[in-house]
C-alpha positions as CSV (number, residue, x, y, z in Angstrom):
1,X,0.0,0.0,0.0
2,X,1.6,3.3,-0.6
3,X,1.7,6.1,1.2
4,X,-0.1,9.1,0.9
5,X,1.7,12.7,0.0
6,X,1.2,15.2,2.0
7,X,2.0,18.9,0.4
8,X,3.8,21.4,3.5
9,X,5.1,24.7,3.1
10,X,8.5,25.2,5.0
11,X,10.2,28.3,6.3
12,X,13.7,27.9,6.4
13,X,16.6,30.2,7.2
14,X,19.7,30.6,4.9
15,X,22.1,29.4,7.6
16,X,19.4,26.0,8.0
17,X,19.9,25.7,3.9
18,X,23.3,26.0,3.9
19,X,23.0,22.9,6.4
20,X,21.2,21.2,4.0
21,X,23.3,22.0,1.4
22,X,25.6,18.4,1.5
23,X,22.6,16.4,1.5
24,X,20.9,18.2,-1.0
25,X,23.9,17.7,-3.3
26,X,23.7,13.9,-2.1
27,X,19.9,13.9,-3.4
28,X,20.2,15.5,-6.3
29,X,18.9,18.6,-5.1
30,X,15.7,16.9,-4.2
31,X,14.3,18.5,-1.3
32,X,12.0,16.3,0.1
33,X,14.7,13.5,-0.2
34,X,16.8,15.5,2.0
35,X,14.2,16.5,4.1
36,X,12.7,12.5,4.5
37,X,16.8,11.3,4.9
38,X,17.0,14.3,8.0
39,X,13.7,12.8,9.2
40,X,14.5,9.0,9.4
41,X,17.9,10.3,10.6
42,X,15.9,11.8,14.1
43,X,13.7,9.0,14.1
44,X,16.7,6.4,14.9
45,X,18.0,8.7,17.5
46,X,14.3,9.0,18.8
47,X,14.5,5.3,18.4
48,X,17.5,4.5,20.1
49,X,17.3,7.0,23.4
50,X,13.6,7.8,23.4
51,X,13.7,11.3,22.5
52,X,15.9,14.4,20.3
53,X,16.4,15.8,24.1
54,X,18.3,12.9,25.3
55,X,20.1,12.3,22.6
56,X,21.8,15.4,22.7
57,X,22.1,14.8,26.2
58,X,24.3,11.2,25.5
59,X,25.9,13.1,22.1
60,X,27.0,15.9,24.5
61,X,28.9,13.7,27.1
62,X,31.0,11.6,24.5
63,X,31.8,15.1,23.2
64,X,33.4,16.0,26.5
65,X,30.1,17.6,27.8
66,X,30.4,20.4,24.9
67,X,26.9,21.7,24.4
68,X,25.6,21.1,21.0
69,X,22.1,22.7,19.8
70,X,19.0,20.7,18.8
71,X,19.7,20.3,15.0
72,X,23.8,20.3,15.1
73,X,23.1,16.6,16.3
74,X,21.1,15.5,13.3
C-alpha cells in the first residue's frame, strides 16, 4: 500500500539551507529526499534513546560535555 503525499510549506533560514546544502547535493537537489533522509535520521536517534532531548544529552557527554544545539546533532 503506498503512502499518501502530504504537500507542507517550509520556512527555512539561509544558515538552516546552507546545512542542508551536503545532503541536498547527495539527493540531487531533491528537497524532500533530504528532508525524508533528515527525518529518518531523528527517528533512529528518537528510536535509540527515546527522545531528540536525550540524545543530545548522550551526544554531549561523549563530546566531553560540549553543548551542542537541537539540529547540530542531526
Amino acid at each position: 500500500m503506498k503512502s499518501k503525499i502530504v504537500r507542507k510549506n517550509v520556512s527555512l533560514s539561509e544558515e538552516h539551507l546552507r546545512k542542508l546544502s551536503p545532503l541536498l547535493e547527495k539527493n540531487g537537489y531533491n528537497f524532500s529526499a533530504a528532508i525524508r533522509r533528515v527525518i529518518e535520521f531523528a527517528a533512529k536517534f528518537i528510536d535509540n534513546f527515546g527522545s531528540l532531548e536525550e540524545a543530545e544529552k548522550n551526544i554531549a557527554l561523549k563530546k566531553g560535555s560540549k553543548q551542542i544545539s537541537e539540529f547540530e546533532a542531526v
